[in-house]
Each structure stands twice: as C-alpha cells, then as structure tokens.
KOLMIBA-883371 format. One record per residue: residue in three letters; x, y, z of N, C-alpha, C in turn. Coordinates in steps of 0.02 Angstrom, whole numbers, padded with zeros to 5 digits, always signed. Last residue first. Layout:
N
ALAXYZXYZXYZ/...
This chain:
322
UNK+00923+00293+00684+00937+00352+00694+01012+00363+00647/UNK+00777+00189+00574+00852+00193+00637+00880+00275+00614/UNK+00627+00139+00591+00654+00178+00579+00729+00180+00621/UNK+00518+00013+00491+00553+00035+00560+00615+00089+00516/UNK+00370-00040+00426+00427-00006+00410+00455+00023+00505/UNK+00289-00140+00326+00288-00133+00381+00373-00084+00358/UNK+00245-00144+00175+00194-00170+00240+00189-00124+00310/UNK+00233-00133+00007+00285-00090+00056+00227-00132+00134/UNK+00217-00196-00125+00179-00204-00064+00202-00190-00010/UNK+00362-00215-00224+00305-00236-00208+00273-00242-00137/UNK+00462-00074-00197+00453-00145-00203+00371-00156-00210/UNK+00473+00068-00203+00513+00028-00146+00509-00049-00169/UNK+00474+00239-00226+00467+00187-00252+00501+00119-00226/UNK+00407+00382-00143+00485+00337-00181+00465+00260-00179/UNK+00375+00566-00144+00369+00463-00162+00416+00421-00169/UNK+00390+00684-00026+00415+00641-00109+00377+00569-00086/UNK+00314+00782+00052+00365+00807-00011+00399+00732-00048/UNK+00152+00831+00097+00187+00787+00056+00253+00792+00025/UNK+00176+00961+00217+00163+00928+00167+00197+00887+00145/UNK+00195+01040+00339+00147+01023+00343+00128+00991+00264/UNK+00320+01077+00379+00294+01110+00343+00229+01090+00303/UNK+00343+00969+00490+00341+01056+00494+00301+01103+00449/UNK+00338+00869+00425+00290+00882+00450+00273+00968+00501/UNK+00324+00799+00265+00377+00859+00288+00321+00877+00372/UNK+00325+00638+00220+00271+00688+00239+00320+00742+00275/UNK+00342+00508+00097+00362+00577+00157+00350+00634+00172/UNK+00277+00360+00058+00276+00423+00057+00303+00471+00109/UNK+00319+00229-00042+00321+00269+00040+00297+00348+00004/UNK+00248+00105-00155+00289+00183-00138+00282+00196-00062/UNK+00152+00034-00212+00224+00001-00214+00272+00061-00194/UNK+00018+00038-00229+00056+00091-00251+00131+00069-00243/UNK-00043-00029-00115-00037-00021-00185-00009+00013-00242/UNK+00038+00013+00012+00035-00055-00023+00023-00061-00070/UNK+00139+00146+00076+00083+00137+00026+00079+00081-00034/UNK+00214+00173+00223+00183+00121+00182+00133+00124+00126/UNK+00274+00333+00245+00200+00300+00259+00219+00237+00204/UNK+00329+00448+00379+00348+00404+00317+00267+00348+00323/UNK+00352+00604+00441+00306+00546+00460+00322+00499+00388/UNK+00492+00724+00534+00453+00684+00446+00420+00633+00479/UNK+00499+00750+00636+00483+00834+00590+00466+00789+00526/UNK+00543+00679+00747+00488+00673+00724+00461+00746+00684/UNK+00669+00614+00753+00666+00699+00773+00580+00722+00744/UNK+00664+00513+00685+00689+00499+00758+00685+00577+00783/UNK+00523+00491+00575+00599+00511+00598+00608+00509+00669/UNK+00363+00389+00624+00397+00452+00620+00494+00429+00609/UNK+00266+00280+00531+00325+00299+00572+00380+00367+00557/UNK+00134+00185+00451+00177+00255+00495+00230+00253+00535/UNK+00029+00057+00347+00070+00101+00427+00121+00160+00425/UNK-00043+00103+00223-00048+00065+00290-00039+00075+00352/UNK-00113+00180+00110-00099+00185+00153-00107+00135+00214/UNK-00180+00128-00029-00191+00102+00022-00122+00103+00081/UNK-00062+00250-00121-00131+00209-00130-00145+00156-00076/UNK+00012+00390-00052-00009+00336-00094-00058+00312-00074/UNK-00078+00535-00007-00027+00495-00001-00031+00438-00030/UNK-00140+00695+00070-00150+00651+00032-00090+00614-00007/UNK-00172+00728+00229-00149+00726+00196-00133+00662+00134/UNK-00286+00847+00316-00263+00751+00299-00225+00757+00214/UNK-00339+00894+00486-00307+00903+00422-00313+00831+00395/UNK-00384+00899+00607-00381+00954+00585-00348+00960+00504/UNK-00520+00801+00704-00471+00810+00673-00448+00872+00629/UNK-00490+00825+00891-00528+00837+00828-00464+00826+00767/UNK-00449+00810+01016-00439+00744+00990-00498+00757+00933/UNK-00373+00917+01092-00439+00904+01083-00473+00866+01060/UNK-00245+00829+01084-00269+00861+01159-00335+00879+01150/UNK-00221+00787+00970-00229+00759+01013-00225+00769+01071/UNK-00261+00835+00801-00259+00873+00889-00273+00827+00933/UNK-00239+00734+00668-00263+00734+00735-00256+00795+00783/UNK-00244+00715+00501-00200+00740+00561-00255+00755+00619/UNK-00253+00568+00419-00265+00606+00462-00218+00649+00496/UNK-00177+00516+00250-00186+00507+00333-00209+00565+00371/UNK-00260+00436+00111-00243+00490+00165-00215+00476+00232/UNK-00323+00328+00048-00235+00375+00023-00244+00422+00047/UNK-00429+00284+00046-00439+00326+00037-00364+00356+00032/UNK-00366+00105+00061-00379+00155+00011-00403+00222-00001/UNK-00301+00192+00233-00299+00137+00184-00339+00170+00136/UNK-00276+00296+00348-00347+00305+00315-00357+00251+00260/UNK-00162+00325+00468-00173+00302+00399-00250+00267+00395/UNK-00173+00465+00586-00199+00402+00566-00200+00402+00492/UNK-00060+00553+00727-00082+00511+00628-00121+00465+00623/UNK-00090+00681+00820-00086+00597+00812-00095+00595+00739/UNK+00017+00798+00924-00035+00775+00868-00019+00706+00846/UNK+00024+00805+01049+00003+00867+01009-00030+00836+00948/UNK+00120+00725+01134+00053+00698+01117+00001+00785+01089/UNK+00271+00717+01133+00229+00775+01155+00147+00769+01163/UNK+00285+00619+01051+00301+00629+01101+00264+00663+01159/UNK+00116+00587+00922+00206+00629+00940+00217+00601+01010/UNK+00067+00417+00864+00035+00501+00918+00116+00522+00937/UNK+00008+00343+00748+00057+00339+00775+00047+00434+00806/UNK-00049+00196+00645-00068+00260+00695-00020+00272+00745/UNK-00158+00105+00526-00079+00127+00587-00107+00194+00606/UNK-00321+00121+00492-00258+00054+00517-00190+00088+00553/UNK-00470+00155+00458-00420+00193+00484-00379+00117+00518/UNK-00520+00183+00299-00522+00121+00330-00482+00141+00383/UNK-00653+00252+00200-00616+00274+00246-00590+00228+00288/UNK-00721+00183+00102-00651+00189+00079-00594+00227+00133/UNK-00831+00222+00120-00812+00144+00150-00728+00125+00134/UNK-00866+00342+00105-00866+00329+00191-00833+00247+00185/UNK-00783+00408-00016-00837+00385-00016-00819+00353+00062/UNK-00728+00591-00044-00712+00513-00034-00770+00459-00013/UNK-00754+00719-00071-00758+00669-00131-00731+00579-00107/UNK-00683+00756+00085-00724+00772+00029-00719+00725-00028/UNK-00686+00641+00227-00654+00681+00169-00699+00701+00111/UNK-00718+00616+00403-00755+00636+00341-00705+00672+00275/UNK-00709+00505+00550-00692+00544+00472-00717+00566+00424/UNK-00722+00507+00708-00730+00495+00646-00691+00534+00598/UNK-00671+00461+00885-00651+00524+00811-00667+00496+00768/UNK-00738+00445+01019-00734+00399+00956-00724+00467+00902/UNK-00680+00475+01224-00699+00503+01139-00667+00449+01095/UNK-00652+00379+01293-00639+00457+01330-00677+00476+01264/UNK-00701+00227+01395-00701+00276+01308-00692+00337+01340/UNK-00621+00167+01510-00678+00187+01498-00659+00245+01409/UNK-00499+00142+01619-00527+00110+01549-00596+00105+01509/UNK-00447+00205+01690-00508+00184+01711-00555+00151+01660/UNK-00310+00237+01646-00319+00216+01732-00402+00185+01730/UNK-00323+00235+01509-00309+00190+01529-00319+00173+01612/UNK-00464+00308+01414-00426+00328+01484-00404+00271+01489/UNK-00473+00282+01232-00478+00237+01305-00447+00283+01356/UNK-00543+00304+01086-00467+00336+01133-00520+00320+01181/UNK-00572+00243+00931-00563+00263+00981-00531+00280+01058/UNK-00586+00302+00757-00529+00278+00813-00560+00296+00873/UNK-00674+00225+00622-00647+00280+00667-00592+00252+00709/UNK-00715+00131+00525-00710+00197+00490-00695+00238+00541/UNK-00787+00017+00553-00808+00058+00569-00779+00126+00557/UNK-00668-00052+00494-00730-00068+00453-00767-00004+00488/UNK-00583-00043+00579-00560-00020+00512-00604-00018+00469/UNK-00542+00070+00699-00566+00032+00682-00579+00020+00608/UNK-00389+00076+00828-00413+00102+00782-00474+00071+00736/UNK-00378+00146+00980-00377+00092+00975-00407+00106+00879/UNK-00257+00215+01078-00310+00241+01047-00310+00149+00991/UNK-00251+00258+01283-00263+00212+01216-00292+00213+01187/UNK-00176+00363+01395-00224+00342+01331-00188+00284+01289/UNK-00069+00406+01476-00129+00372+01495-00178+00377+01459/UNK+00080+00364+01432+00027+00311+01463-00028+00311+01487/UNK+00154+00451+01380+00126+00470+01458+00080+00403+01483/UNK+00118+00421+01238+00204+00435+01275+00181+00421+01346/UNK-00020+00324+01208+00031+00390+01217+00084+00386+01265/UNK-00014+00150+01140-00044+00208+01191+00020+00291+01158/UNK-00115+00111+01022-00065+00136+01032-00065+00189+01087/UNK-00188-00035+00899-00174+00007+00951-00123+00031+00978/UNK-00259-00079+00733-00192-00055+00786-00213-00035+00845/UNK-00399-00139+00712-00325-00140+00681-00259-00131+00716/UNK-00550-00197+00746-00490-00161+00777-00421-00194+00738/UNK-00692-00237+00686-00622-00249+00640-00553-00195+00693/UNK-00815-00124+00754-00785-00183+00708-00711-00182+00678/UNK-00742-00063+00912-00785-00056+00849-00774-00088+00796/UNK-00751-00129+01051-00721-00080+01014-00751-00102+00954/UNK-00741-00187+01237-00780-00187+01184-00750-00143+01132/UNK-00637-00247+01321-00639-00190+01305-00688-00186+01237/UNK-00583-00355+01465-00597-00339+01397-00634-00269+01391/UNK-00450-00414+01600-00491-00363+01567-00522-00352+01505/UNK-00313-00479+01600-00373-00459+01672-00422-00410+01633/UNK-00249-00598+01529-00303-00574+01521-00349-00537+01595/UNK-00079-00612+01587-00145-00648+01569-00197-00590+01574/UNK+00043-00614+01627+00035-00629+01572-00033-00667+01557/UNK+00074-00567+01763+00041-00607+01759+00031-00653+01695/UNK+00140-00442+01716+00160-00486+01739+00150-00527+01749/UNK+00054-00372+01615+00112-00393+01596+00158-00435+01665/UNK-00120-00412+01556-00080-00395+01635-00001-00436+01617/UNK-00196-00360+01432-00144-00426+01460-00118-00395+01526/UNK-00370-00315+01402-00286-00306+01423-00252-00363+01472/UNK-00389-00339+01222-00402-00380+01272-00334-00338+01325/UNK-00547-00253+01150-00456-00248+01143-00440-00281+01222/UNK-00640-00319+01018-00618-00328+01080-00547-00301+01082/UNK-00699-00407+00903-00710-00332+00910-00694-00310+01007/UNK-00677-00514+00850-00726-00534+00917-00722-00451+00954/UNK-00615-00520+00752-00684-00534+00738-00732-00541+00813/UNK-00477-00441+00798-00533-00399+00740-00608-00424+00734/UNK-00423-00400+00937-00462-00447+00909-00506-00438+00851/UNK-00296-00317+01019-00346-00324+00985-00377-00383+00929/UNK-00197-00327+01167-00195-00359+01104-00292-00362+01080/UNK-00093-00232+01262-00151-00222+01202-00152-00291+01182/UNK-00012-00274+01405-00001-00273+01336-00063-00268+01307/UNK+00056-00156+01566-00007-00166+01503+00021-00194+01447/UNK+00158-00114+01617+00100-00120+01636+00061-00170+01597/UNK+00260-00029+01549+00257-00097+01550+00205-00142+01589/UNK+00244+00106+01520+00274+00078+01615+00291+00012+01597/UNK+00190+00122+01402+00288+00129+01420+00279+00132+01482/UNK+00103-00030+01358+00124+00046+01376+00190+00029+01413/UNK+00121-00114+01189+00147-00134+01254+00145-00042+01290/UNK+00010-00196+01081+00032-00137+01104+00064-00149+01166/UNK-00082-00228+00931-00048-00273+00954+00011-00194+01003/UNK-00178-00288+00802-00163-00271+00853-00131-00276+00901/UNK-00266-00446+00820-00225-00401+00756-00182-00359+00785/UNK-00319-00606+00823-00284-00546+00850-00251-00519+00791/UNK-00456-00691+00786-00405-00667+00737-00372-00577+00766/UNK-00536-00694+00924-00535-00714+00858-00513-00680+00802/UNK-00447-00661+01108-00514-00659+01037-00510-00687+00959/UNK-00339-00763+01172-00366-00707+01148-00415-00715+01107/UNK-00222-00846+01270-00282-00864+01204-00305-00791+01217/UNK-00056-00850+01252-00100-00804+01305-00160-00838+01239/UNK+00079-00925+01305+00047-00912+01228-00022-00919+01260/UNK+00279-00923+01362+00199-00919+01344+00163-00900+01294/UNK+00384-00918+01276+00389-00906+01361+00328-00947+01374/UNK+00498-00947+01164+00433-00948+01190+00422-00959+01242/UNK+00660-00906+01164+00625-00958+01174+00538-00921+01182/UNK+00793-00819+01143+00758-00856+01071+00708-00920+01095/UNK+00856-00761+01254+00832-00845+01248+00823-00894+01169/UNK+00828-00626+01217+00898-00663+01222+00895-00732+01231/UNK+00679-00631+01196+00719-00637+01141+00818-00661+01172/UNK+00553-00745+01218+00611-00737+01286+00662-00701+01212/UNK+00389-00715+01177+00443-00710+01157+00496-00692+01206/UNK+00222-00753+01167+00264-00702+01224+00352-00734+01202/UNK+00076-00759+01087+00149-00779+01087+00195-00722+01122/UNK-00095-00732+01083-00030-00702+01082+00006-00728+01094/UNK-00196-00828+00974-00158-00821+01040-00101-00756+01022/UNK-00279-00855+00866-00297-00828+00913-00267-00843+00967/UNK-00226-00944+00749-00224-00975+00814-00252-00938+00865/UNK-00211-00840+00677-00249-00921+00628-00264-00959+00693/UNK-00136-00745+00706-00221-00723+00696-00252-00808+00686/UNK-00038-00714+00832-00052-00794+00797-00118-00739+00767/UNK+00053-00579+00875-00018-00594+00860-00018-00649+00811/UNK+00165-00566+00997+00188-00582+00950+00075-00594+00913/UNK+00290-00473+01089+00206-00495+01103+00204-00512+01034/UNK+00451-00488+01141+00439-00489+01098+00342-00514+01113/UNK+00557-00440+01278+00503-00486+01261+00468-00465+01199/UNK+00678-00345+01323+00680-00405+01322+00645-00460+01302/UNK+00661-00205+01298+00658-00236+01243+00696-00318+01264/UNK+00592-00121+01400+00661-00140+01430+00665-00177+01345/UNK+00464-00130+01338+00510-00047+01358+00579-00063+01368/UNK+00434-00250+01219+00414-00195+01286+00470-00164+01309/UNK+00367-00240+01061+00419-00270+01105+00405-00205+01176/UNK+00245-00317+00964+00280-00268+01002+00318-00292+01031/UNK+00185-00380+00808+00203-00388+00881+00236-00319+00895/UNK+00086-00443+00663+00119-00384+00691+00148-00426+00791/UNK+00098-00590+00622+00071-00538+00584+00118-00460+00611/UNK+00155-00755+00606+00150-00707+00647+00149-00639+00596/UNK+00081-00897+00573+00059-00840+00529+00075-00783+00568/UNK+00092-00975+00712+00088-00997+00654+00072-00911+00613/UNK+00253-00964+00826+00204-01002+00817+00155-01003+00740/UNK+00400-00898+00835+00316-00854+00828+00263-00897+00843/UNK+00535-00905+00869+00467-00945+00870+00426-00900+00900/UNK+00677-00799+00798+00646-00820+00854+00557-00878+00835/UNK+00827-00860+00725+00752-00843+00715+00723-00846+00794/UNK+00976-00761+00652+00943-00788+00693+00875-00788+00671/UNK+01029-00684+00552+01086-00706+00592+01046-00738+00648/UNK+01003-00631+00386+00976-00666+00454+01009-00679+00481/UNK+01098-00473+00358+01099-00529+00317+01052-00576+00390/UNK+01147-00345+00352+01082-00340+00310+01058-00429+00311/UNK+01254-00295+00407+01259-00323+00373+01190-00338+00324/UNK+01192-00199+00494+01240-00179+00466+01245-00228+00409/UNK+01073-00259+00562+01065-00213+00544+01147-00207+00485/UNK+01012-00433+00552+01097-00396+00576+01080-00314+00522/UNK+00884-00505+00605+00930-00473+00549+00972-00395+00578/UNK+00805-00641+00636+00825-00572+00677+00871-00570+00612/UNK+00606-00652+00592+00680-00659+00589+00712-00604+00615/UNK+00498-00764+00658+00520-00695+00671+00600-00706+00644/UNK+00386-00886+00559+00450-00853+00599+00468-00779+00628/UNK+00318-00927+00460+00308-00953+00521+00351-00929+00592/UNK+00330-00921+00322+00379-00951+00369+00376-00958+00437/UNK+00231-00807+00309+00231-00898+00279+00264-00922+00304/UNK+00291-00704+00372+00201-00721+00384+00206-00821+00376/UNK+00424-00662+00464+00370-00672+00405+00324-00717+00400/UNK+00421-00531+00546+00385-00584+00529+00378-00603+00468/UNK+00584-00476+00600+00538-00456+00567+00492-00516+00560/UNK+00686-00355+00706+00649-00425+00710+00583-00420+00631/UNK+00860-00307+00706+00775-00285+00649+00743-00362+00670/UNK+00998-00239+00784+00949-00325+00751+00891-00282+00728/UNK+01059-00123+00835+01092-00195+00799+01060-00232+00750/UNK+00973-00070+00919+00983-00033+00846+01031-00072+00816/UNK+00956-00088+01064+01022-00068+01030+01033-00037+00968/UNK+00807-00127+01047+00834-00058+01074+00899-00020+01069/UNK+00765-00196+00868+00802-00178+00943+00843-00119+00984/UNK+00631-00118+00779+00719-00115+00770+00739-00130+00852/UNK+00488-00226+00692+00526-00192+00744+00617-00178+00754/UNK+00380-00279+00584+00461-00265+00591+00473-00215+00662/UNK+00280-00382+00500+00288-00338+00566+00350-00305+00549/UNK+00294-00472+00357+00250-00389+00366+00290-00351+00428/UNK+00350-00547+00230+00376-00489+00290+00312-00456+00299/UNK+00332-00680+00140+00281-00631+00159+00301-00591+00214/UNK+00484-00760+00177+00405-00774+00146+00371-00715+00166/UNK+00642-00680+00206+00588-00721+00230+00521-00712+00155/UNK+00726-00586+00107+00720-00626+00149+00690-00673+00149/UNK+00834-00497-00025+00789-00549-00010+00812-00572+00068/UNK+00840-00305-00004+00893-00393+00007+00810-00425+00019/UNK+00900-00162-00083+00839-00202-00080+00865-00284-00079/UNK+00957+00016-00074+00954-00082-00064+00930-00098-00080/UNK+00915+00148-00059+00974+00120-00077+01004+00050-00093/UNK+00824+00260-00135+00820+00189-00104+00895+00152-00113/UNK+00809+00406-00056+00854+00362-00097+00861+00292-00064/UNK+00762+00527+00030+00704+00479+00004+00761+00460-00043/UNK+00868+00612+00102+00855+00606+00048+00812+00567+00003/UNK+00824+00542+00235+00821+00625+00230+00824+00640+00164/UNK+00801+00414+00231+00755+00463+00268+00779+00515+00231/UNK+00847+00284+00118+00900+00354+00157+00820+00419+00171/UNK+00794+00123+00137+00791+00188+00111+00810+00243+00160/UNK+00774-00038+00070+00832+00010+00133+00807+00085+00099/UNK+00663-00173+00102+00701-00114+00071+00736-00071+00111/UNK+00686-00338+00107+00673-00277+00141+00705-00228+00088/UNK+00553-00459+00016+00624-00429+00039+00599-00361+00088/UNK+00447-00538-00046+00470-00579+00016+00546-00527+00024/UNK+00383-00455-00141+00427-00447-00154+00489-00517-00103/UNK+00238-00452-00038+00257-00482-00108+00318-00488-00129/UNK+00292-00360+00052+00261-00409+00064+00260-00458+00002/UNK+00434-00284+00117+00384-00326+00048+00353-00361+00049/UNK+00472-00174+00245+00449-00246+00217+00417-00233+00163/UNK+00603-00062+00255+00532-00068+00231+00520-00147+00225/UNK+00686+00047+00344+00667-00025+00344+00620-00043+00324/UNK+00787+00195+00335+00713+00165+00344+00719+00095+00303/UNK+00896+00305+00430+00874+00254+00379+00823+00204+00406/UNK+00919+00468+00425+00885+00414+00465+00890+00348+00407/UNK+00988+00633+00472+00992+00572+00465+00961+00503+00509/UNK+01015+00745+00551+00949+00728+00531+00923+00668+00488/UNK+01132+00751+00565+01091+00753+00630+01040+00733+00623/UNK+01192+00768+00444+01206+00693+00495+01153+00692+00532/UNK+01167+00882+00393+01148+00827+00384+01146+00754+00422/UNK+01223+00945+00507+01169+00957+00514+01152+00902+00477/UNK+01391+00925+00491+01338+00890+00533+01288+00902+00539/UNK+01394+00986+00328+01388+00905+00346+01351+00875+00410/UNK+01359+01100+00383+01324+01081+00333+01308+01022+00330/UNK+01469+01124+00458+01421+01129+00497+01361+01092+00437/UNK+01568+01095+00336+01577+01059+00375+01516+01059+00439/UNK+01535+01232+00242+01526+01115+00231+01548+01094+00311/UNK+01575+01308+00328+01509+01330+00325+01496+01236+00304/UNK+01724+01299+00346+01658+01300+00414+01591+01293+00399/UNK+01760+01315+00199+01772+01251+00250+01726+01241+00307/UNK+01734+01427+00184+01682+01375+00155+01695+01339+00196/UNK+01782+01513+00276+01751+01530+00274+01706+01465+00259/UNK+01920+01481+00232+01927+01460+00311+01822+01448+00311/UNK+01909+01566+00103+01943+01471+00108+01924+01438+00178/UNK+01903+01676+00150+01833+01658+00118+01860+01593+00118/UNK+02023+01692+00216+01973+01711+00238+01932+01662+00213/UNK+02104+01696+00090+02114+01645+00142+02053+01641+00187/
C-alpha cells in the first residue's frame, strides 16, 4: 500500500514539474504563409494552420489570448485567437509590415513600413492607426524600453537607430550605427541598448541615459569565413548575465557576458539562424533556422544544443506562451 501511496506522489509531483516547465511556441512561415505550434519542453510539433501572405513579426498579447502577426503581402497585422488558432481580427500596418513591438502596458503596437520608411503607431483596442513617424531608409528594427520612454526604430540604409520620444511620438534624437542595423534591444533595467549590425558583422551597446557607445562586440569563429558572420536577433536574460546573438548563415549564436560584454561561447544551430526567444523560465533559448526549415533548442543550463525540429518552410518569427 505504501509503495501504491508512494508512485501516486512521485507522478503526480512529476506531472506538476512538467506543467511548470511548460511552454508553447509560435512559429511563422514565411513561405509556408502558416503558423506552427510547437510543445517547448518536448520539441513536438503539434499543428501547423494556414494564415496570412508571408508571416514574419509575431508578438503574444500581454493577456496571452491574441498573437499579433505581420503578414508581409497582406499588408496587415493579424490578431489570432491563441486557443482557437483561428484570425479573429486585423489591425492597419500600412504597406509590407516587417517586425514591431508592443509597449509595456501592451496598448500600442510600433509597427516598421521598410517600402515607406515610417513607423506606424497602432491604437490595438481601437484597431486604429494613431500615427506614422518618417524615419530613415528601410526601418528594420524595431524596440520599446520597459519605462516606456523610448521607441528604437533602426534604419538599415541610412545606418541610424532613430529615438522616438514615446510621448511625443517623434524623433528627438539619431544614433549613428554600423551598416545594415537589424534588431535592437534594450536590457531588463533600461539602461542599455544593444543595437545589432548585419553587414558589419557586430553589435553595439548604447548607455541609454547618455546615449553614447559603451562598447562594439565583434566576432570571430573558427573555420567560419567573416562575411558569413551576420549578427540579426538578440535577446539579453532578465538578470542581464548573458546576451544571445543569432549569427545568420554562419548557424551560430553567440553567447555573450553581458556585464563584461565579451564574448564567451557559440553555439552551433541550424542554417541561417534568425531570431530567439527564451522559455518563460529562461533555462531554454529556441532559434528560427530559415534554411533549414527547423528550430533549434538550446538547453541553457546545460549549455547545449539538445534537438531540431522540423517546422515548415522558412521558420521567421517566433513567440513564446507560458
């Protein structure tokens, strides 16, 4: 009877540890025009629903209800009913919306036109366009800090990270940066911005109170050739201990010390690594790998690659729910 009382406790703590560590992941297709559904803790693809034209962005609302996603050809942000999987709304992007953010309270959606060089400011309980900020030449990039202070929006051909003054909704500031800026991302604490470059092959990290370069981190991998080092997502812990950067066709991502801001590792991962996103207990990092039609999951305790999984054509953009 004992040993009967015995299993029962031991599955049942078993079960909620699994639970605890439970996540499901939101992949865009870019080719495929669908989302994929995949179980975090067991890498098991469980879905795969047609949407929109070309998905790349995706963000999960602060409720964890809706998934905003872009798709590129349609011209749209779609909202999609987490449970059901199915569009239940659009918001107005304006033309080719690529990546956006949403800000801390998750009432405004920053949205990057690249064909139009504007940012698009999004009312989402409105579903209206507020404003539409002009910016540098073909915005990419794209960041809100957690005071709400500040929106990023980077400019790949006019090599600029522009800061939006979030109440004003206008340009008080430019920021010279290194050809082709891809992402930006402040830290938990708000007072860095690391801005990433993709032709120039580094990242650099901004003091935000005084917006001056604090340090440019390069890259160097063995047997990899310097033009194949392309650094695009990027994503820094809680704790700001350590930062990721996806490295595109070199199929690595960086590991960062982001208190000495050297790099200390890199791990090797599908084929043109895009973007990143941690688990909600940030012990796994998941990675977009576009050519390769796979994610990858990175154990990050134990500091390695542990599976591939196979998702669709041209994995893009990926959000994570708890």
């Amino acid at each position: 009877m004992k040993i009967k009382f015995l299993w029962l406790y031991l599955l049942l703590v078993g079960s909620f540890v699994h639970s605890a560590h439970a996540d499901t992941l939101y992949i865009t297709l870019e080719k495929d025009n669908a989302l994929a559904i995949v179980d975090g803790a067991t890498g098991k693809l469980t879905k795969t629903v047609k949407i929109g034209k070309r998905p790349r962005g995706i963000v999960l609302s602060k409720d964890q209800k809706q998934l905003y996603i872009a798709a590129s050809d349609d011209n749209t942000i779609l909202i999609i009913d987490t449970a059901t999987l199915k569009v239940v709304g659009r918001l107005p992007s304006d033309k080719d919306p690529e990546t956006f953010a949403m800000d801390p309270n998750g009432e405004f959606l920053y949205v990057s036109n690249e064909d139009d060089n504007l940012v698009t400011v999004i009312d989402i309980a409105k579903r209206k366009a507020v404003k539409q900020i002009p910016v540098g030449v073909e915005p990419e990039g794209i960041a809100v800090s957690p005071d709400g202070q500040w929106v990023i929006s980077t400019s790949e051909t006019t090599n600029m990270a522009h800061w939006i003054d979030r109440a004003k909704l206008e340009i008080v500031d430019n920021t010279l940066v290194d050809p082709r800026p891809r992402s930006a991302v402040f830290t938990s604490d708000g007072k860095q911005l690391w801005v990433s470059s993709e032709i120039a092959g580094n990242v650099s990290v901004f003091d935000v109170a005084t917006k001056q370069l604090v340090k440019k981190i390069g890259f160097k991998i063995p047997a990899v050739t310097q033009e194949k080092i392309q650094p695009v997502g990027m994503r820094i812990d809680k704790n700001r201990r350590y930062a990721y950067v996806a490295l595109g066709p070199s199929n690595r991502v960086a590991v960062i010390d982001a208190q000495k801001l050297e790099v200390i590792d890199y791990y090797l991962v599908g084929q043109r690594v895009w973007n990143l996103e941690f688990s909600p207990d940030e012990k796994r990092l998941y990675t977009t790998n576009g050519v390769s039609n796979d994610i990858s999951i990175i154990d990050l305790e134990n500091r390695k690659v542990i599976k591939s999984v196979a998702v669709g054509q041209y994995p893009w953009g990926l959000a994570v729910k708890p």
